[in-house]
NUPA-64782 format. One record per residue (C-alpha): x, y, z negated; residue number from 0. Coordinates in pm, whole numbers, plus 32768, in hexadecimal, padded with zeros to 4 digits. Example, Ala and Ser with C-alpha at 12.3 -4.5 7.8 and 13.67 -1.06 7.14 Angstrom:
2
+------+------+------+-----+
:    x :    y :    z : seq :
+------+------+------+-----+
: 84CE : 7E3E : 7CF4 :   0 :
: 8557 : 7F96 : 7D36 :   1 :
+------+------+------+-----+
This chain:
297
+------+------+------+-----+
:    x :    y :    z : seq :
+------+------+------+-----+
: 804D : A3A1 : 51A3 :   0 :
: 7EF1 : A3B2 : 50EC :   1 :
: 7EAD : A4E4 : 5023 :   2 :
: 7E90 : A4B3 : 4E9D :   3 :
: 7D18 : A509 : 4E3C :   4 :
: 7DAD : A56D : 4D0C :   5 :
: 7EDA : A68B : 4CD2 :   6 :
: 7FD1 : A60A : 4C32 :   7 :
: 8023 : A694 : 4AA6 :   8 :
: 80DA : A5F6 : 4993 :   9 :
: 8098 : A6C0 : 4898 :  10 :
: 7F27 : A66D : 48E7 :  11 :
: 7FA8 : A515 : 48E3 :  12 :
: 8049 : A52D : 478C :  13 :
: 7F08 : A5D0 : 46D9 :  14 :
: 7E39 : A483 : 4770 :  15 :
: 7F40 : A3BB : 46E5 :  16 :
: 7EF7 : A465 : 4588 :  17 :
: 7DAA : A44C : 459C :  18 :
: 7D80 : A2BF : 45ED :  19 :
: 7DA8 : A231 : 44CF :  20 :
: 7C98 : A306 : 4415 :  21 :
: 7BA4 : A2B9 : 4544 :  22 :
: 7BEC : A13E : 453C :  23 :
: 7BB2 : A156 : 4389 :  24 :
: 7A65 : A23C : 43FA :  25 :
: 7A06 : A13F : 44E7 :  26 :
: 7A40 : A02F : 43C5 :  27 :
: 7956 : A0EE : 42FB :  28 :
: 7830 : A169 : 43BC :  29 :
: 7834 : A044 : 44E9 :  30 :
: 7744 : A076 : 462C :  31 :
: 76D1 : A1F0 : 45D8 :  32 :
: 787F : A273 : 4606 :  33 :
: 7874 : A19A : 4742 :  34 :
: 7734 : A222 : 47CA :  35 :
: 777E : A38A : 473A :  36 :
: 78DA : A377 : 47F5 :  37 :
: 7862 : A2FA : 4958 :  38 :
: 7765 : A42A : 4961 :  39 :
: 7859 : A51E : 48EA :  40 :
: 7992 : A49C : 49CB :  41 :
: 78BA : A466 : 4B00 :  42 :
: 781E : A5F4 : 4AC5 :  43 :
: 7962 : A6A1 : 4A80 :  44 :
: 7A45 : A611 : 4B8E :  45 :
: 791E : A64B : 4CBA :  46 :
: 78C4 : A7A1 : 4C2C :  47 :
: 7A66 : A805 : 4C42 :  48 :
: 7A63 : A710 : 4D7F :  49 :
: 7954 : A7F6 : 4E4E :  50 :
: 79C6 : A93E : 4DB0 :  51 :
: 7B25 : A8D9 : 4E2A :  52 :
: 7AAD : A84D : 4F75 :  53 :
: 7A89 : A992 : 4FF8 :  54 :
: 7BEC : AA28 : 4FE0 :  55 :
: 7C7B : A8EF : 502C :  56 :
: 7D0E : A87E : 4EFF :  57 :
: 7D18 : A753 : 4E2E :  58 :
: 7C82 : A703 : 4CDC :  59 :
: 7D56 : A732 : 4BBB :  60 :
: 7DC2 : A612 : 4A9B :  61 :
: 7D5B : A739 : 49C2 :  62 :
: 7C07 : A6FC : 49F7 :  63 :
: 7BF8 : A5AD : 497F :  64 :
: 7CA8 : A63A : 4821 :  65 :
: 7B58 : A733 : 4815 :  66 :
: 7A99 : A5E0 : 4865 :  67 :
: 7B3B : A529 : 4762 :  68 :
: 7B48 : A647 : 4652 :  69 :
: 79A9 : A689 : 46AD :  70 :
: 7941 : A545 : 466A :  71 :
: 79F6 : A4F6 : 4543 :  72 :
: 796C : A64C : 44B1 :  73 :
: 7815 : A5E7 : 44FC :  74 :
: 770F : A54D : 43C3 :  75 :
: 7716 : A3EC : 4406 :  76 :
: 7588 : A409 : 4452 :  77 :
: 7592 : A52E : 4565 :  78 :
: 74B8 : A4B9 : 4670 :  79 :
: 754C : A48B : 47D3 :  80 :
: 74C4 : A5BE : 4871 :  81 :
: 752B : A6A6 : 477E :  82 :
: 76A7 : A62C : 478E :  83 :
: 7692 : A643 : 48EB :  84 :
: 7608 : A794 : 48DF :  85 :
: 7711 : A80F : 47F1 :  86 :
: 784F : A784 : 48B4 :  87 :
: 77D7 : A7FE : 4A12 :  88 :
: 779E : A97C : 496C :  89 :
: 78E9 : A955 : 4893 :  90 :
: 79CF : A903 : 49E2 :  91 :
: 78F8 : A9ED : 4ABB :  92 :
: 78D0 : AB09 : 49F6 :  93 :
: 79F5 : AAEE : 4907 :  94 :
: 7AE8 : AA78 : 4A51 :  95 :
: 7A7A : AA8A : 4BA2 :  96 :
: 79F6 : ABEA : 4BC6 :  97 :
: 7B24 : AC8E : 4B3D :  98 :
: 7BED : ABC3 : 4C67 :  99 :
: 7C24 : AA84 : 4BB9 : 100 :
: 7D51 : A9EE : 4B18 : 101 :
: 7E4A : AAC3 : 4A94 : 102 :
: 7D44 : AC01 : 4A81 : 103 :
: 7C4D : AB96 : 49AC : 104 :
: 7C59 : AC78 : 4864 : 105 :
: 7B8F : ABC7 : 47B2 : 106 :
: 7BAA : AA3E : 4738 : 107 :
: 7AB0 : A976 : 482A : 108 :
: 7A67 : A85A : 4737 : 109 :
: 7A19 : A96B : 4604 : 110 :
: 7924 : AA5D : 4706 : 111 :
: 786E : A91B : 475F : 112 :
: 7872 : A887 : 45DD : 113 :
: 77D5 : A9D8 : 4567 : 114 :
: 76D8 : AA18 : 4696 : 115 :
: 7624 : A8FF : 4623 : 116 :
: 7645 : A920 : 44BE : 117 :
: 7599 : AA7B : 44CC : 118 :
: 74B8 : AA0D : 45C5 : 119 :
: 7460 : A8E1 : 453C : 120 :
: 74B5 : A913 : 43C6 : 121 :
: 7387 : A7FF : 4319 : 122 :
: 7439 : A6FC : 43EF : 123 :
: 7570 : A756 : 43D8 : 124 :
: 7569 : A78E : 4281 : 125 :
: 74A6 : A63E : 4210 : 126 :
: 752B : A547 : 4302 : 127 :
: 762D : A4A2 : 422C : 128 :
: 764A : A356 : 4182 : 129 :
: 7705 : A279 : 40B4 : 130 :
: 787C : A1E4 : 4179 : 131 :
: 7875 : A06D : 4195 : 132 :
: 771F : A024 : 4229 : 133 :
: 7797 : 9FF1 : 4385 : 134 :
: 76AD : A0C3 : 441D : 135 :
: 7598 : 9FB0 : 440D : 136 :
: 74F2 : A001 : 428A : 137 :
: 74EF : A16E : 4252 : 138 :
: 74B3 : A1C8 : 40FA : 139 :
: 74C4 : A332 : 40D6 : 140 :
: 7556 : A3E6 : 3FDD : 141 :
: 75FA : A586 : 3FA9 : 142 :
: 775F : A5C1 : 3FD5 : 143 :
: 781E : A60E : 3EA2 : 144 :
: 782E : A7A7 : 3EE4 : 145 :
: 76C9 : A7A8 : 3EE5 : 146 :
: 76A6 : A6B8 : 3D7E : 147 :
: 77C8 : A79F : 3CF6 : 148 :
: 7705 : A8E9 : 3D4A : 149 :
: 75B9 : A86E : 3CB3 : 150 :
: 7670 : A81E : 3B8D : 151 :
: 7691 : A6C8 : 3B71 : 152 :
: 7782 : A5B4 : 3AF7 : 153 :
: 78C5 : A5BD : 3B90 : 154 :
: 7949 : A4AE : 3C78 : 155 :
: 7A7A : A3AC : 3C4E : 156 :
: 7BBF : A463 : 3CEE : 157 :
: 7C3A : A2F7 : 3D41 : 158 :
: 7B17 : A287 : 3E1E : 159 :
: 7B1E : A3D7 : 3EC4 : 160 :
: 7C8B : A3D6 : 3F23 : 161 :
: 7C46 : A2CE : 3FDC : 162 :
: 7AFA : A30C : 4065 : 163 :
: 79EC : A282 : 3FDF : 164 :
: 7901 : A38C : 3FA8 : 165 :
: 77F7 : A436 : 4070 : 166 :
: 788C : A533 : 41A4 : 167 :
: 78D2 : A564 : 4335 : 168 :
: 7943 : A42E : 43C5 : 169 :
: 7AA0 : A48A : 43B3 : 170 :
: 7AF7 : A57C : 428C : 171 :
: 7AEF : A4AD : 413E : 172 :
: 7C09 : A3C7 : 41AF : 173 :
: 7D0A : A472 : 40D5 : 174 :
: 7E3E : A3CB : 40D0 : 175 :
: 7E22 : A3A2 : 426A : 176 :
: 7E1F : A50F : 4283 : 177 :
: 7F55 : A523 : 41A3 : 178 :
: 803F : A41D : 4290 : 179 :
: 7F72 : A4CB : 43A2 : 180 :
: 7FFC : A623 : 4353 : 181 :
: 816C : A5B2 : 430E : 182 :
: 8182 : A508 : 4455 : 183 :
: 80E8 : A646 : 450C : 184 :
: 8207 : A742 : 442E : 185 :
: 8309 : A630 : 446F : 186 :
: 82C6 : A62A : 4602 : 187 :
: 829B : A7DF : 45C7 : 188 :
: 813F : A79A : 4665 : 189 :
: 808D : A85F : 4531 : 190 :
: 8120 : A97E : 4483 : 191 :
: 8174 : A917 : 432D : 192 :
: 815D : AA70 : 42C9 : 193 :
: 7FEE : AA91 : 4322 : 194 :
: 7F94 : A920 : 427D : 195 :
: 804B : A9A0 : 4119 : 196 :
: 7FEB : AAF5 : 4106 : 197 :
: 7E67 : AABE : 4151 : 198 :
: 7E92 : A982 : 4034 : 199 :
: 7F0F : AA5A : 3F65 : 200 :
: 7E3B : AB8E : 3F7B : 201 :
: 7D32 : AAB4 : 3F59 : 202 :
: 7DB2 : A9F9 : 3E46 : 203 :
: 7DF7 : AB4A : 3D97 : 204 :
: 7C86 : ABD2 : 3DCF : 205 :
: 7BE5 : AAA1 : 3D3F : 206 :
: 7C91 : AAC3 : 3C20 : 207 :
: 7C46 : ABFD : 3BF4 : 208 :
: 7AA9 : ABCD : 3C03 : 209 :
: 7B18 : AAA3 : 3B12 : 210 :
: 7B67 : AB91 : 39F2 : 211 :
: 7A9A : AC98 : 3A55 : 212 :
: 7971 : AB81 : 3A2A : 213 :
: 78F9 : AB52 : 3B95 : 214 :
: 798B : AA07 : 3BF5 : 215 :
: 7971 : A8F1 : 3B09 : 216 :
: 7A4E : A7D1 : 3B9D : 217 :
: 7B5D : A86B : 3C3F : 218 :
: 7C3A : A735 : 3CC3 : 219 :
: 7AEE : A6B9 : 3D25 : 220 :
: 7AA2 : A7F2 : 3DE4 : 221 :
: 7BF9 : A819 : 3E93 : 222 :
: 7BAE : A67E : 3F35 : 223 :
: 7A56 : A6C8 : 3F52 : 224 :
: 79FB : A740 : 40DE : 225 :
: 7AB9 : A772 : 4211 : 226 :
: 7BC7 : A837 : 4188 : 227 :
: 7CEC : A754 : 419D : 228 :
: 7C49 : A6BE : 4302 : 229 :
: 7C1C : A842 : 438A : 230 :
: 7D81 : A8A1 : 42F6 : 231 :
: 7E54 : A798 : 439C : 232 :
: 7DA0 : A791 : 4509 : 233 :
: 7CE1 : A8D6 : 453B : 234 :
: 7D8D : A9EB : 44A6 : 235 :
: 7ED1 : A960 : 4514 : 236 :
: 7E49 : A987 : 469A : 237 :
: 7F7A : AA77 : 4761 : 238 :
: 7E84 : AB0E : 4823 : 239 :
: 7D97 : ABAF : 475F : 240 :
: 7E66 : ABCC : 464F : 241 :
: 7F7E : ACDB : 4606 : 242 :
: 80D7 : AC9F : 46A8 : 243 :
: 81A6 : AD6E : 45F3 : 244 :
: 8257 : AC97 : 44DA : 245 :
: 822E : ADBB : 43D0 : 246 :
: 80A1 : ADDC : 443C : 247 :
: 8058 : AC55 : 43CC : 248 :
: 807C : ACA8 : 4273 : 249 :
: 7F7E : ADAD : 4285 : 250 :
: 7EA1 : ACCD : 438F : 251 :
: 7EAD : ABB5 : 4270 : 252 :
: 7E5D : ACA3 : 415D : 253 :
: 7D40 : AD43 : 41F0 : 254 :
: 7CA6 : ABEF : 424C : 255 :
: 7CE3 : AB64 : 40E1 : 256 :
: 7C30 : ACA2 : 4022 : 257 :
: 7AF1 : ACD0 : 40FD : 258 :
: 7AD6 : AB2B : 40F6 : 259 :
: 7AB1 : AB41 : 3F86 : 260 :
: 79FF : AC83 : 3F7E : 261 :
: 78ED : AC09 : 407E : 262 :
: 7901 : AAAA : 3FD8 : 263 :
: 789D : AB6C : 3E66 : 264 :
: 77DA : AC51 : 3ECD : 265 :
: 771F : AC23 : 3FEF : 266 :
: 75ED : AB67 : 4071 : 267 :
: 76CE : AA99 : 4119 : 268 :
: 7774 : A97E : 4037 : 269 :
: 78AF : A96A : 414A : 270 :
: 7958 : AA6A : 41C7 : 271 :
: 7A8D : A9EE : 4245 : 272 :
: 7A13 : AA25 : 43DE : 273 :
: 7990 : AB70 : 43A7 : 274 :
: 7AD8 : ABB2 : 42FC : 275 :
: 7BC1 : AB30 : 441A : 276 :
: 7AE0 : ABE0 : 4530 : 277 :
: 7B3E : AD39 : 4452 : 278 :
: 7C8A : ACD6 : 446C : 279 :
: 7C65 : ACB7 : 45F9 : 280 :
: 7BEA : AE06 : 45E7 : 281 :
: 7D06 : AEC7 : 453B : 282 :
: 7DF6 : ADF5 : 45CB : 283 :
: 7E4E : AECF : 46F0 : 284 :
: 7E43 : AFF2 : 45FF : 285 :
: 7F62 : AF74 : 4518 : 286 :
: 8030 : AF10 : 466B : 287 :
: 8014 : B082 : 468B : 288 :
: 8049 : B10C : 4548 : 289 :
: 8168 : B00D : 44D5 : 290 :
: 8219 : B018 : 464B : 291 :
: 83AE : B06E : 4638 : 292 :
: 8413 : B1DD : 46A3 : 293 :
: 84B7 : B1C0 : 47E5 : 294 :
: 85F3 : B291 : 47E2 : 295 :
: 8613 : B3E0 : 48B8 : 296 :
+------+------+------+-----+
């Protein structure tokens, strides 16, 4: 019998299931430059796991094309080629592979790769968006709605942004997808639902508070502004790098909810939702230890 190329995981499965239909609306909205984005980034992060695995003899993991999919639809819809493919082969090398690959990785892949090349290349990454429903052919260019909000300007129409058409990553202003996306991943217990409420909620509560302390002037705009919902649901959720212990993902979510909003306000940064979750990765092993059950003499 022919080996799989690919090891076999359904909850892998499951989280590409969630995430189609916000890549087919993406692909509805920005055209050729998903498509060309997503054959770079696809092609480098299964042959980077692909030799790294080569050499103990082991097959590529469906996790990798959930970092693949996650990258690219967390890039600007104008990064150039190179740089995607730059990010996803150092997010699923360094953020993956050197710890030993699946299952030891402490860190999300698709988040190390998604902020190597947004400190690296932060003019680019920073600029490269434009406005949904162009198909990729007529770019006009235009800021996202964190960075209108933090220069002060008019606020944007919560309708139109529930459903995604404003300025953002490829995949993260499609609102209500992320919503059926994140019951179906509770329902199937593929995501914690404790992580997904209490890093809503936190974050919820700390934009609320800038609102009456007079930092934030559109808060409902602020809280579907950004990646936060997108990072929430598929990134913070990830079992490995996250905490396991069930009393630890309300302090996981909580963390990554406060610094979001406190990097979003305060920062040069106007998102802070990665940074946030790759905190979260950090401490993660810490809470495990801190929050783990006494074990009876």
């Amino acid at each position: 019998m022919k080996k799989s190329f690919f090891l076999k995981q359904p909850m892998m499965r499951r989280v590409l299931y969630a995430l189609t239909p916000i890549y087919l609306f993406a692909l509805y909205f920005y055209g050729v430059r998903l498509l060309l984005l997503s054959v770079v980034v696809f092609g480098g992060g299964i042959i980077t796991e692909y030799i790294m695995e080569k050499r103990v003899k082991k097959n590529v993991s469906e996790a990798v094309l959930v970092t693949s999919m996650l990258f690219v639809l967390s890039l600007p819809p104008l990064t150039p080629w190179w740089i995607a493919l730059i990010g996803i082969i150092f997010g699923v090398l360094f953020g993956k592979e050197v710890f030993g690959g699946f299952g030891r990785n402490p860190f999300n892949p698709a988040i190390v790769g998604r902020l190597f090349i947004y400190i690296t290349f932060p003019n680019i990454m920073t600029y490269g968006w434009m406005e949904p429903g162009n198909f990729g052919i007529n770019a006009i260019t235009t800021a996202t709605p964190l960075k209108i909000m933090r220069s002060g300007e008019a606020s944007f129409n919560l309708l139109k942004m529930f459903f995604g058409f404003r300025a953002g990553s490829m995949g993260e202003s499609f609102i209500f997808l992320i919503i059926i996306a994140a019951i179906y991943l509770i329902y199937t217990k593929t995501a914690s639902w404790k992580i997904i409420l209490s890093t809503f909620l936190s974050a919820t509560t700390m934009i609320y508070i800038f609102y009456f302390a007079g930092f934030i002037n559109y808060p409902l705009q602020f809280l579907m502004s950004g990646s936060l919902l997108f990072v929430t649901v598929f990134m913070a959720t990830d079992p490995i790098s996250g905490p396991k212990n069930q009393k630890a993902h309300w302090y996981y979510g909580i963390l990554i909810g406060v610094i979001t909003i406190l990097i979003r306000t305060f920062s040069l940064f106007p998102e802070g939702t990665s940074f946030a979750v790759l905190l979260g990765n950090t401490f993660a092993p810490l809470m495990d230890e801190l929050l783990k059950k006494k074990v009876k003499k």
